[in-house]
Structure formats: structure tokens, C-alpha cells
BAFI-3210 file (N, C-alpha, C; in Angstrom, 3 decimals, decimal comma, padded with zeros to 6 digits):
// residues 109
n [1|2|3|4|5|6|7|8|9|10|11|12|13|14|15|16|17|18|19|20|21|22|23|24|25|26|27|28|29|30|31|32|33|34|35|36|37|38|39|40|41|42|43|44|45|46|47|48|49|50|51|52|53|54|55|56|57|58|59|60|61|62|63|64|65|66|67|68|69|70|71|72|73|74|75|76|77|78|79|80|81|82|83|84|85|86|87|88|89|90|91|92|93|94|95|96|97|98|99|100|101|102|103|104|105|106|107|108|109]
n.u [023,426|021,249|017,973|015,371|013,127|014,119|015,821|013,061|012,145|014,001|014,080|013,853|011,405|010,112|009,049|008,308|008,874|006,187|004,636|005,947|003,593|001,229|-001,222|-003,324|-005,166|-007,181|-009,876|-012,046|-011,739|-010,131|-006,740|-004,770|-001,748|000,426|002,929|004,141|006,211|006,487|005,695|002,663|-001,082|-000,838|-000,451|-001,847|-003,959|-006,783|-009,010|-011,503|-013,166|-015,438|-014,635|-012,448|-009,206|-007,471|-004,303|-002,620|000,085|001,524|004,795|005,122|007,977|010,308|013,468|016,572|018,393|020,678|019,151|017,155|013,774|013,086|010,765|009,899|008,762|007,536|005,584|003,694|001,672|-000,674|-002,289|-004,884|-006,575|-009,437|-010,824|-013,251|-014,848|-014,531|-015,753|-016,192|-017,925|-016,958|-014,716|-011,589|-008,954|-005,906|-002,847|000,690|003,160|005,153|003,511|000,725|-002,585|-005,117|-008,397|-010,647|-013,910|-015,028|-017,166|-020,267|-021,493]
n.v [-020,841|-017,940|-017,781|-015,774|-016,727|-017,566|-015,618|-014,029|-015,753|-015,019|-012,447|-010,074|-010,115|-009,102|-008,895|-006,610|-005,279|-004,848|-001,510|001,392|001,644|003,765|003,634|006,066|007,381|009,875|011,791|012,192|010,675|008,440|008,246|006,500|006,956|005,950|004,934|005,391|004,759|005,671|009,037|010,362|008,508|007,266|004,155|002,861|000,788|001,296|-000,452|-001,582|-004,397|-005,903|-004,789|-004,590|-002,796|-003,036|-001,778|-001,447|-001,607|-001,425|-001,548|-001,696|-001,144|-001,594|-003,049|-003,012|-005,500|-006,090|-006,023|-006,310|-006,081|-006,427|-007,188|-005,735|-006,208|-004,755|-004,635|-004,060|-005,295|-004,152|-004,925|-004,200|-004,481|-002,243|-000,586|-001,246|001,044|002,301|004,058|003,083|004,182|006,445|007,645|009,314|010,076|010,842|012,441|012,946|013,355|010,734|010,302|008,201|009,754|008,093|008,505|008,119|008,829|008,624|006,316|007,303|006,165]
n.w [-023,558|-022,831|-022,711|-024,479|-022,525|-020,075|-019,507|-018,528|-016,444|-014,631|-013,865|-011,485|-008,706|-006,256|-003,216|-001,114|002,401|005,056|004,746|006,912|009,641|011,249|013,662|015,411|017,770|018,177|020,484|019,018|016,454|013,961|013,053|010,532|009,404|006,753|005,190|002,225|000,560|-002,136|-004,060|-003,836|-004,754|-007,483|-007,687|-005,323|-003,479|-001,845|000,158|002,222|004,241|005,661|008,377|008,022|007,479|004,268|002,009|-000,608|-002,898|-005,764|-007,852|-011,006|-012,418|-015,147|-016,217|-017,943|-019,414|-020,877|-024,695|-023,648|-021,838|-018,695|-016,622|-013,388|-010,041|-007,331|-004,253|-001,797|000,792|003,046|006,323|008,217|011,411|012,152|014,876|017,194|017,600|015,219|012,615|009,827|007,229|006,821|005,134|005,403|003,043|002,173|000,914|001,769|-000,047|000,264|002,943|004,077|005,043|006,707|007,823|010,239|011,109|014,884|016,487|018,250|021,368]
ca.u [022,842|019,770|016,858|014,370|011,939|014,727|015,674|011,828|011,580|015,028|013,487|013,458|010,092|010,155|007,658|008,614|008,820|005,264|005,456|005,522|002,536|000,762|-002,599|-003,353|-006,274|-008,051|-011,228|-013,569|-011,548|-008,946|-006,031|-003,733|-000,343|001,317|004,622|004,090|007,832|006,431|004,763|001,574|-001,339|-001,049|000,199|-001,595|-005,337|-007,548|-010,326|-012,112|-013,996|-015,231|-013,897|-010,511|-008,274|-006,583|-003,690|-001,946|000,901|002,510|005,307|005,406|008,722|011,173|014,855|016,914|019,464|020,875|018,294|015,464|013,291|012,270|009,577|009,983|007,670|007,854|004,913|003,430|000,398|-000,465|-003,730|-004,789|-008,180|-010,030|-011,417|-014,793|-016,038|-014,661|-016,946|-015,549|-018,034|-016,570|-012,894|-010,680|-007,529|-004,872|-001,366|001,327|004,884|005,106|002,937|-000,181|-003,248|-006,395|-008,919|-011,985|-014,591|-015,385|-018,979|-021,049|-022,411]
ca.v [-019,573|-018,062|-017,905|-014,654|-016,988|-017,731|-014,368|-013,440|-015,906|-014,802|-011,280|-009,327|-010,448|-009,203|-008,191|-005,616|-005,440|-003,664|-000,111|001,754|002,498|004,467|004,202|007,327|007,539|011,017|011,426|011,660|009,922|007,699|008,375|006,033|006,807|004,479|005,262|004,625|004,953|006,123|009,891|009,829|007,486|006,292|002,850|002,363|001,072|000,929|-000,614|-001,649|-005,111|-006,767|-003,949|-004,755|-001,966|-003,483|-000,923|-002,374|-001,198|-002,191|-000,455|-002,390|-000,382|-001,984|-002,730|-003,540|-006,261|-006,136|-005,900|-006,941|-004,968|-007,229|-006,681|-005,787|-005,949|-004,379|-004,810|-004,390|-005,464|-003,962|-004,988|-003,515|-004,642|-001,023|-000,615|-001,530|002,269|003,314|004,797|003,083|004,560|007,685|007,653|010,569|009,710|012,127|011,745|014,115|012,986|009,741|009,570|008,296|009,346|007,792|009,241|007,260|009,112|007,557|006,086|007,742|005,101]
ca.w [-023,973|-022,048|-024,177|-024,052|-021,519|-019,170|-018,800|-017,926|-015,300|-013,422|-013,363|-009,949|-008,211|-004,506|-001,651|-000,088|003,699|005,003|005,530|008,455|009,848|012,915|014,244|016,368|018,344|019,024|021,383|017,678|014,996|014,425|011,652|009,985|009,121|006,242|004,590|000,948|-000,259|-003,630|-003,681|-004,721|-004,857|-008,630|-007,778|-004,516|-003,534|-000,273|000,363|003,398|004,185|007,220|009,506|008,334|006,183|003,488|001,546|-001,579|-003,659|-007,071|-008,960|-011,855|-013,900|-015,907|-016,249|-019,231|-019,326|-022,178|-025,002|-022,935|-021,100|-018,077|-015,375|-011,927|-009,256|-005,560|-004,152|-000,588|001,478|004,767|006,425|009,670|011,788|012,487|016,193|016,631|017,043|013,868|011,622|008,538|006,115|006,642|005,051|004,394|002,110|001,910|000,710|001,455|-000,425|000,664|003,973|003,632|005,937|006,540|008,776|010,287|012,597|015,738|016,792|019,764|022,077]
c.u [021,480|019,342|015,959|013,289|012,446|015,231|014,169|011,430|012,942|015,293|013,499|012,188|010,657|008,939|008,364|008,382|007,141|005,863|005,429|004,378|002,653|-000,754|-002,863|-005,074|-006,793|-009,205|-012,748|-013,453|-010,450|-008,102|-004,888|-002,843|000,530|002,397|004,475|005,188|007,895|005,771|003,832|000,363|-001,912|-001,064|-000,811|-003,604|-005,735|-008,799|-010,514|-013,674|-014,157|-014,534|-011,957|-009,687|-007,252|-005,471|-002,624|-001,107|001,920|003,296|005,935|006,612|009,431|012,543|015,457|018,018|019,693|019,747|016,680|015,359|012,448|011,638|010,077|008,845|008,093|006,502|004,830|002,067|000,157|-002,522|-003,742|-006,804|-008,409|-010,475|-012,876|-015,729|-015,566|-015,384|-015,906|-016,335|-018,058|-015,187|-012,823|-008,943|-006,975|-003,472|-000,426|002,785|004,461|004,442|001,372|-001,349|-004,641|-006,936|-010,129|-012,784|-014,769|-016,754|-019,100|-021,807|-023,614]
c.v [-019,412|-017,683|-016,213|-015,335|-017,361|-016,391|-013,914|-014,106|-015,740|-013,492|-010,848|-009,537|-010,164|-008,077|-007,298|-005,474|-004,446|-002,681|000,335|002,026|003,046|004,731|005,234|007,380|008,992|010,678|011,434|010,980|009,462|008,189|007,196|006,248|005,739|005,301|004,510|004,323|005,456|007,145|009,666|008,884|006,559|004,765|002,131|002,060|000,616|000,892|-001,388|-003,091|-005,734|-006,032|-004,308|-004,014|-002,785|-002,029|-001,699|-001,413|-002,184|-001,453|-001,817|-001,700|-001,394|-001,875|-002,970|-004,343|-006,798|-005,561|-005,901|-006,348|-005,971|-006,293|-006,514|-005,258|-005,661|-004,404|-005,071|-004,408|-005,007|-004,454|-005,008|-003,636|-003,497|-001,236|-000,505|-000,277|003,050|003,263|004,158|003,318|006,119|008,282|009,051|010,189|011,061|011,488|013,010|013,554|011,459|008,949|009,154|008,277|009,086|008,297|008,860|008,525|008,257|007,869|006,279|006,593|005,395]
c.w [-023,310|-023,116|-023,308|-022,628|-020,311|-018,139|-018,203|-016,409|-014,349|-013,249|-012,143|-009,849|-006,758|-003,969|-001,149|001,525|004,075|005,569|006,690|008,736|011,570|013,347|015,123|016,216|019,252|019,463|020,034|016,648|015,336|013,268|011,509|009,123|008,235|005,308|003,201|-000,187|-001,445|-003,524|-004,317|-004,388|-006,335|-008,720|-006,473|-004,119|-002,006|-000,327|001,942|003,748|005,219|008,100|009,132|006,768|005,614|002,591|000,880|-002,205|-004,796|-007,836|-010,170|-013,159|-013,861|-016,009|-017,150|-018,682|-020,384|-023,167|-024,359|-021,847|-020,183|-016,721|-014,333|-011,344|-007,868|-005,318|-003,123|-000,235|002,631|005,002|008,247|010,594|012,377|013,821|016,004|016,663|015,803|013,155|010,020|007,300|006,076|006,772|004,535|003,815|001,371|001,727|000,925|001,484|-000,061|001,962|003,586|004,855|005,594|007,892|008,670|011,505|013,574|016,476|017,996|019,997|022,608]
res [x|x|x|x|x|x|x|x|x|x|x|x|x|x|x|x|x|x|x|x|x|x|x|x|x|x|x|x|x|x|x|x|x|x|x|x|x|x|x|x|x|x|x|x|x|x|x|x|x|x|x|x|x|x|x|x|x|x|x|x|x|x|x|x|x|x|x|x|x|x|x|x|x|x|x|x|x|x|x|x|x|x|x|x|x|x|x|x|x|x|x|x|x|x|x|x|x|x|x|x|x|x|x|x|x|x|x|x|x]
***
């Protein structure tokens, strides 16, 4: 007989493959392109350290099996080193459906 703590640890736990992305380089800014498979950005966070974009996602819903309502996690990481003239304290974060763009200016020499 499985017990309630057996079922919890033979739960769905998986990574998800990273998403797509697309760096695109215009002559004043740069934009990044990421595919967030979920619309929205309730689930999803970006931050920016050491010149290098980090972009996280967690959908933490639930499945039942049987009585029991166990966890699932999908969950992806993308992390992308910025070019050294981007302007990374000047983000724009936009989401439209599931793409997600980011948009860096780029530094005059």
C-alpha cells in the first residue's frame, strides 16, 4: 500500500527544456526574444547581474491522483551573457501571449 508520503515523492518534478530564444541586434538597442509557453508574466522573473540576463519560470499547479492533490513543477532557466555595449540599466519588459521581449539600449563610445 503507498502511503500519502510515497505518493508525494513520485510526484511529476521536471525541468523543462529552455525556451526559445532570439537576440536581435539593431544599430541603438538590442531585444530579446524568449518564448514563455505560459501567457503572461505571473509565474516568470528577470533579473540582471554581472552583465548576465537571468529569466526564470515556475508553474507550480496541481494534479489529483486519486484523493490527493500532488504538486507539479515545470520549471525553466534561461541565462544569456548581454553584449558588452548594452545599456543594462535600461530594460523594457513586454509580454505579448507567450513571447517575451526584452529591450536593452546600446552604449555610445
Amino acid at each position: 500500500m503507498k502511503s500519502l508520503f510515497n505518493l508525494a515523492r513520485s510526484a511529476s518534478v521536471r525541468q523543462e527544456a529552455a525556451p526559445r530564444v532570439e537576440l536581435i541586434a539593431y544599430e541603438t538597442s538590442y531585444t530579446v526574444k524568449a518564448d514563455i509557453r505560459e501567457p503572461g508574466l505571473d509565474d516568470v522573473s528577470i533579473w540582471i547581474k554581472e552583465r548576465v540576463l537571468t529569466i526564470t519560470s515556475e508553474d507550480r499547479t496541481g494534479f489529483t491522483k486519486g484523493a490527493v492533490m500532488l504538486p507539479r513543477l515545470n520549471f525553466f532557466r534561461l541565462t544569456l551573457a548581454l553584449p558588452d555595449d548594452a545599456d543594462e540599466t535600461a530594460l523594457s519588459v513586454d509580454c505579448a501571449g507567450r513571447v517575451l521581449h526584452l529591450s536593452f539600449n546600446r552604449r555610445t563610445a
